[in-house]
MIDOSE-1310 file (N, C-alpha, C; in nm, 2 decimals, decimal comma, always signed):
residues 68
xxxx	-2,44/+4,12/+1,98/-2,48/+4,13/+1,84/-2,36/+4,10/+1,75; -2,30/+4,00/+1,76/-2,16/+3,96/+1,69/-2,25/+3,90/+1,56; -2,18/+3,87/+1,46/-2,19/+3,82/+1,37/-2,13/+3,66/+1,38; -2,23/+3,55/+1,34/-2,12/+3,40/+1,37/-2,05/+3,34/+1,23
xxxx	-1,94/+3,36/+1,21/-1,86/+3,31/+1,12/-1,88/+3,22/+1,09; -1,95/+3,15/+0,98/-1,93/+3,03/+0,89/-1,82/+2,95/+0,89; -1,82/+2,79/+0,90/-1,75/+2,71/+0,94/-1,72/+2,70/+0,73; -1,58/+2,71/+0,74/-1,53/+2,73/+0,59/-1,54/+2,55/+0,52
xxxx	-1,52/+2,47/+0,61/-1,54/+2,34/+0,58/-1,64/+2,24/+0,63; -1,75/+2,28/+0,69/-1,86/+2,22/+0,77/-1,88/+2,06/+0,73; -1,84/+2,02/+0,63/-1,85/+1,89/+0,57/-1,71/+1,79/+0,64; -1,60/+1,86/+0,63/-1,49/+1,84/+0,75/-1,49/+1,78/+0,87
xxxx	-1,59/+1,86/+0,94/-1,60/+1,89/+1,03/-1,59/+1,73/+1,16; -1,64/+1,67/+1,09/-1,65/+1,51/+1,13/-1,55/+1,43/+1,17; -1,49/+1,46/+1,02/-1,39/+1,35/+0,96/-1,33/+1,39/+1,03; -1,19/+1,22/+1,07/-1,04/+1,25/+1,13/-0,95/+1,31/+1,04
xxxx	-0,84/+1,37/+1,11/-0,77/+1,43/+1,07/-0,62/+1,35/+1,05; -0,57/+1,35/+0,95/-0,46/+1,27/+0,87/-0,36/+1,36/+0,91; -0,27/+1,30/+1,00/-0,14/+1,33/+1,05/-0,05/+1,23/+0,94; +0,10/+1,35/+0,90/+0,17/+1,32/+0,84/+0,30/+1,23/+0,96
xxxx	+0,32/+1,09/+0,90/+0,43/+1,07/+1,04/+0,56/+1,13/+1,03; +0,64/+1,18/+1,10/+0,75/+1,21/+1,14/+0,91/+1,09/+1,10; +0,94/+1,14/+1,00/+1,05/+1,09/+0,92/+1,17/+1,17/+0,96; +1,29/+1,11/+1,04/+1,38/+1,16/+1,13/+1,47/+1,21/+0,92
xxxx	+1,59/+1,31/+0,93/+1,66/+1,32/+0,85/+1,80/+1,21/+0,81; +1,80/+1,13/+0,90/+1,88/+1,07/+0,89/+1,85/+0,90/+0,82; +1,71/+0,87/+0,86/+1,65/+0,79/+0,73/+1,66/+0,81/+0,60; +1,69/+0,91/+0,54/+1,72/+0,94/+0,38/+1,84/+0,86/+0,39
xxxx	+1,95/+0,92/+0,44/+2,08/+0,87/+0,46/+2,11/+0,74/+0,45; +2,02/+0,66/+0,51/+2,02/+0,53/+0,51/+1,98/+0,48/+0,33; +1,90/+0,51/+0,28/+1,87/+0,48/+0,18/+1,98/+0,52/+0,07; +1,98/+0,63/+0,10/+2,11/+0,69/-0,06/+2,27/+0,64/+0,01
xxxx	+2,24/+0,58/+0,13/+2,35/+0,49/+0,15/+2,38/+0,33/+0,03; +2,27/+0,30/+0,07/+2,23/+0,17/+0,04/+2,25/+0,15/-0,14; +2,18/+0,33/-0,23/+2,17/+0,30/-0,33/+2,31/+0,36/-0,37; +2,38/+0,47/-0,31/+2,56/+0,48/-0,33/+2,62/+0,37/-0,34
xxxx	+2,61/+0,26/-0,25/+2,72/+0,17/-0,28/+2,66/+0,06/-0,34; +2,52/+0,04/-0,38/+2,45/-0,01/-0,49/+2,55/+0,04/-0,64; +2,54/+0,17/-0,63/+2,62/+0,23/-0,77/+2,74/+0,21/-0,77; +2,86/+0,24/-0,70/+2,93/+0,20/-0,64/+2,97/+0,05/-0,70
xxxx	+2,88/-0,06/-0,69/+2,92/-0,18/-0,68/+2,91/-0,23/-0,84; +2,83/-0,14/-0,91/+2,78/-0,17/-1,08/+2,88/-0,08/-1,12; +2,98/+0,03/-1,08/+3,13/+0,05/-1,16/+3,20/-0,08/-1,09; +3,21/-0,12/-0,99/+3,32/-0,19/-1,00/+3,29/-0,32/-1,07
xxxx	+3,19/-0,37/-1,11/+3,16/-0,46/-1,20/+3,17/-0,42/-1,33; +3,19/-0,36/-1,36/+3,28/-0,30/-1,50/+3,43/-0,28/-1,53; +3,42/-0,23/-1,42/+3,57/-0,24/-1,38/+3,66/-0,34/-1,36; +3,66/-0,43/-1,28/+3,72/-0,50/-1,19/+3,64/-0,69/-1,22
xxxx	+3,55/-0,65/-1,30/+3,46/-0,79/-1,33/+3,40/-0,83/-1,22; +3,37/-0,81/-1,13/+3,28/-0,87/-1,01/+3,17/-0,90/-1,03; +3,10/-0,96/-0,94/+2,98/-0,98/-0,96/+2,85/-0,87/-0,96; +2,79/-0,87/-1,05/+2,69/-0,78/-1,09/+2,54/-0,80/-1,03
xxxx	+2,56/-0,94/-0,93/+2,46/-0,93/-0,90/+2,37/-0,86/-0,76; +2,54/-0,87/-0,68/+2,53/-0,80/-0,58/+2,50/-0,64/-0,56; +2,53/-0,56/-0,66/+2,54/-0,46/-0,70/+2,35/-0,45/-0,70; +2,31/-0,50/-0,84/+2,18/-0,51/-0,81/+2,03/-0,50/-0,68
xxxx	+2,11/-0,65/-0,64/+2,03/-0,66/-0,47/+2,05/-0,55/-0,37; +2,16/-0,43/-0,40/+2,17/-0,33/-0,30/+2,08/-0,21/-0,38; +2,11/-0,23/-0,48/+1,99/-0,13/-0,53/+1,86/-0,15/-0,50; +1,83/-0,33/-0,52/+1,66/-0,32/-0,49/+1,66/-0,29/-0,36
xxxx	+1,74/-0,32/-0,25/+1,75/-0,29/-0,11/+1,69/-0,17/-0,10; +1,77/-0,08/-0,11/+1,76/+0,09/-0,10/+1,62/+0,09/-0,16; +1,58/+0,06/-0,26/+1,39/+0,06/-0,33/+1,40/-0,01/-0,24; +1,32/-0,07/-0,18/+1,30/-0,14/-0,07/+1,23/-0,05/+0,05
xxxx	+1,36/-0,03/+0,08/+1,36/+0,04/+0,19/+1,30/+0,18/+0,18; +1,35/+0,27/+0,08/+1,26/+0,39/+0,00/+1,11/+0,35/-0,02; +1,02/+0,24/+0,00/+0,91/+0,23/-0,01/+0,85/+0,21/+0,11; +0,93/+0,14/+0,18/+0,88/+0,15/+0,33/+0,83/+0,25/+0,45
């Protein structure tokens, strides 16, 4: 004489289930790598007069890569 517990999501019940993927901690690293010496590279284009464009392309890199 148990009582049967209601299924709290029955509409659920179907559908797959969405696993989040597994992102190691050391992938961040990579990226705030990328955008550090992105920043990095737009002081020393103030500084030092270098090219400004390189500085740039490490920034979009790091976005880049942060979207991936």
């Amino acid at each position: 004489m148990g009582h049967k517990q209601a299924d709290p999501l029955p509409r659920l019940r179907g559908a797959e289930r969405f696993v989040m993927p597994i992102v190691p901690a050391s992938y961040f690293g990579v990226v705030l790598g990328l955008a550090g010496l992105g920043n990095a590279w737009r002081a020393a284009h103030r500084v030092w007069a270098l090219p400004a464009s390189i500085g740039e392309a490490l920034m979009l890199v790091g976005a880049l890569v942060w979207a991936a």
